[in-house]
Every structure is written in C-alpha cells, then in structure tokens.
C-alpha positions as YAML, in Angstrom:
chain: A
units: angstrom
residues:
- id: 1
  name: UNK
  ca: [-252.14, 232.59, -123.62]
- id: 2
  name: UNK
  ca: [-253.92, 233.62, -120.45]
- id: 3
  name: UNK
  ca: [-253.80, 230.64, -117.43]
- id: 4
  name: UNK
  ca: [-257.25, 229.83, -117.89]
- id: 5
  name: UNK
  ca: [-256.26, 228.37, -121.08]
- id: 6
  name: UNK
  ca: [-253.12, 227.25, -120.32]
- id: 7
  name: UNK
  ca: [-255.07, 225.18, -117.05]
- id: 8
  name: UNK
  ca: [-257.19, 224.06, -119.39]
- id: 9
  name: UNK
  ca: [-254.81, 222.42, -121.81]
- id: 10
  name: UNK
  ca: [-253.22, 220.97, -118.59]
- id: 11
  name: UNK
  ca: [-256.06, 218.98, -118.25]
- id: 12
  name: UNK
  ca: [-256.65, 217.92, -121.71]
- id: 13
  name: UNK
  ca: [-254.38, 214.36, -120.95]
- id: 14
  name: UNK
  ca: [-256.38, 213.93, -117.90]
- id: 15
  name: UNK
  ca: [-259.36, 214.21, -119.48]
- id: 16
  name: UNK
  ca: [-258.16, 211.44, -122.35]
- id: 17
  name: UNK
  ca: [-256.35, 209.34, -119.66]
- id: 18
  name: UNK
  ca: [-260.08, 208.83, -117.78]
- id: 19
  name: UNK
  ca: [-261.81, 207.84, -120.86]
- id: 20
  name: UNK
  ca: [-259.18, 205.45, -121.77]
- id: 21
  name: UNK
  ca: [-259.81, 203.84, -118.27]
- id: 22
  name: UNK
  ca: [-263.85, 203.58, -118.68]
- id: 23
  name: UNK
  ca: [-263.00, 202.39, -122.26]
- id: 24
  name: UNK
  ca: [-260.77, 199.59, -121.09]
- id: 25
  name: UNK
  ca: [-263.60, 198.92, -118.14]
- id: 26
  name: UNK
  ca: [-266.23, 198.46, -120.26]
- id: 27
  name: UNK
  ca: [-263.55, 196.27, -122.67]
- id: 28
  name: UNK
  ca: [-263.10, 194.21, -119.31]
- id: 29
  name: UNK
  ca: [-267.08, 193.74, -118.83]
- id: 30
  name: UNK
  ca: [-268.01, 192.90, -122.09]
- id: 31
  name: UNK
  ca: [-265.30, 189.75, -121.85]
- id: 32
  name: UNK
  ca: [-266.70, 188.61, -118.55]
- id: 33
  name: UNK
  ca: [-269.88, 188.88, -120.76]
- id: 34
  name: UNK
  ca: [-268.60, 186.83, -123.49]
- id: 35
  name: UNK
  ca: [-267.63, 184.47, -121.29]
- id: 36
  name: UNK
  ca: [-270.73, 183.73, -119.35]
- id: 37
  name: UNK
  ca: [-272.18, 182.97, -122.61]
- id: 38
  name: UNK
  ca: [-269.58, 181.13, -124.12]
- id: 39
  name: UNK
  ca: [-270.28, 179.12, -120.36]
- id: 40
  name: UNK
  ca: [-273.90, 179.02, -121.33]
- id: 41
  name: UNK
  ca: [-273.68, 177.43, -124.95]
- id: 42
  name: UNK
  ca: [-271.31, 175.10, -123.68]
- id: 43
  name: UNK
  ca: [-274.23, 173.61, -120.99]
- id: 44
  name: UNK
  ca: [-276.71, 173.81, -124.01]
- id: 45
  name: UNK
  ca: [-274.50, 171.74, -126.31]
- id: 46
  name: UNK
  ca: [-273.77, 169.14, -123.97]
- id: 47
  name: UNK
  ca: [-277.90, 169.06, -123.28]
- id: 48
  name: UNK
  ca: [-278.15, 168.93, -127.14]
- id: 49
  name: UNK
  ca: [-275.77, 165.78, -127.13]
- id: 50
  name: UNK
  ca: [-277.41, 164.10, -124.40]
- id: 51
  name: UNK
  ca: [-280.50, 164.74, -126.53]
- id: 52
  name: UNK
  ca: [-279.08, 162.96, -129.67]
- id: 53
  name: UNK
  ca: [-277.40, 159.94, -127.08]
- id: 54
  name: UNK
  ca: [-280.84, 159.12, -125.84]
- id: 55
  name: UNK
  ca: [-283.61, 159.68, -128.72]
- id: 56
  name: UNK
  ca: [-284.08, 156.36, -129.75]
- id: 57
  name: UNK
  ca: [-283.81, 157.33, -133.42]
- id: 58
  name: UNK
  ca: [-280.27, 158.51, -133.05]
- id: 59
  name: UNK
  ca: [-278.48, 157.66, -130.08]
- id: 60
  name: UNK
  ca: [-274.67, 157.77, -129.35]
- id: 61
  name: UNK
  ca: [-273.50, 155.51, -132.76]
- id: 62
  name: UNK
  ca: [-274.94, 157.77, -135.54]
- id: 63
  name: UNK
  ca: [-273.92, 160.52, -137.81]
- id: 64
  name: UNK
  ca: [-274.78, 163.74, -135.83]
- id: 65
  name: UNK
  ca: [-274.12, 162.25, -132.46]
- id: 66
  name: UNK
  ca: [-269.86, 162.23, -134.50]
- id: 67
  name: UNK
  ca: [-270.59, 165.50, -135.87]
- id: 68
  name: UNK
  ca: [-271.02, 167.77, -132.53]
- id: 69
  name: UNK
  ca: [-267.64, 166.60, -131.79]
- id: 70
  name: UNK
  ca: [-268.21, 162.83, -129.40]
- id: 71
  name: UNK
  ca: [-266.75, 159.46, -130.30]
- id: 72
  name: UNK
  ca: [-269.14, 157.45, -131.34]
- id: 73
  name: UNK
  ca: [-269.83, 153.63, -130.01]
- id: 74
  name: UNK
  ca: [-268.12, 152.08, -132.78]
- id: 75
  name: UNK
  ca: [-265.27, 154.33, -132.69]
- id: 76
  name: UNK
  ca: [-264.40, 153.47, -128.83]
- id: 77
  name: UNK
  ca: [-260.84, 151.57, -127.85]
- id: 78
  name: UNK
  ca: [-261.43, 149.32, -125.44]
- id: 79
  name: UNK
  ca: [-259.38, 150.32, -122.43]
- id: 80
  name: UNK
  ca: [-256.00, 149.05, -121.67]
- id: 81
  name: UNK
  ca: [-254.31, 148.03, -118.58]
- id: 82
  name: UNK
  ca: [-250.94, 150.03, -118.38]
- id: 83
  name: UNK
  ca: [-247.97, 147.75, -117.43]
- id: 84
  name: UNK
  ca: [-246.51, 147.91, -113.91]
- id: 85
  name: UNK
  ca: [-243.01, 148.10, -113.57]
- id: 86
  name: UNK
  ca: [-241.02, 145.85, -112.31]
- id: 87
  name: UNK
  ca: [-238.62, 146.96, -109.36]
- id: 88
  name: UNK
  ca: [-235.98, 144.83, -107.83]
- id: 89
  name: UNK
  ca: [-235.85, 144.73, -104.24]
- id: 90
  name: UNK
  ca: [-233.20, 146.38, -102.81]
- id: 91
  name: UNK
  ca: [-232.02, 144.70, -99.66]
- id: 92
  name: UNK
  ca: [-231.85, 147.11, -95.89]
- id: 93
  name: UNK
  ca: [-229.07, 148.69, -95.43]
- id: 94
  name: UNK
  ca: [-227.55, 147.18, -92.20]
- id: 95
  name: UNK
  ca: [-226.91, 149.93, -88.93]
- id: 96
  name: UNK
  ca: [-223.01, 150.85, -89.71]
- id: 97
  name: UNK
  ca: [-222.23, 152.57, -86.34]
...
C-alpha cells in the first residue's frame, strides 16, 4: 500500500461523516417545512369552519359544522360557576415579645 492510498482511505470516514451531516440538514429543513404547512392547513381549516358557522345554509348546529371536529350549538353545556371555598378566619396572632 503506498501513502497515497493509505491517505486516501484515511479520509474515507470523513468523507461519510460530512454527508451524514448535509443528510441530517436537509432532514432538519424539510421538518421546518412540514411544519409551516402543517401551520398553514391549520389557518385554512379554521377559515373553512368559519365558512360552514356563517353560510346561512349550514351554520354552527349542522352535520359538517360536527364533522371538522367543533361542538355544535346543541351539543354546548351551559357553563358552571365553580364553588368557592369556604375558609375560616383565623384570628392575629397577638405580638409575644
């Protein structure tokens, strides 16, 4: 084996260890994509709903409106109060000195 070769084999793990880093960079960009357009359908679903809540042939009590996921009117709890507790006073401590 002459050193040019053996220089060369040196390098062969380099070579692997810098395309392992662009592959996990361009892993790492393709996820921010993703998730910019995960971002996006979100906003265009809740424009769809809004959609179905005000046409006047839907609105937020039908079918489709329960389908993409929402409560519908009927469906709705009226709120409830939750119950305050009740703490005893505790009398001041009187200056011991």
């Amino acid at each position: 084996m002459t050193l040019a070769q053996f220089e060369a084999e040196c390098q062969e793990p380099n070579v692997v260890q810098l395309e392992i880093a662009n592959a996990r960079t361009h892993h790492k960009g393709l996820i921010t994509d993703r998730n910019q357009a995960e971002v996006r359908l979100a906003k265009k679903l809740v424009n769809l709903a809004n959609a179905v809540r005000c046409d006047p042939n839907f609105g937020s009590n039908c079918a489709f409106y329960r389908s993409l996921g929402y409560v519908i009117d009927d469906e709705r709890k009226a709120p409830t109060r939750k119950a305050v507790p009740v703490t005893a006073a505790i009398p001041p401590v009187a200056n011991v000195a």
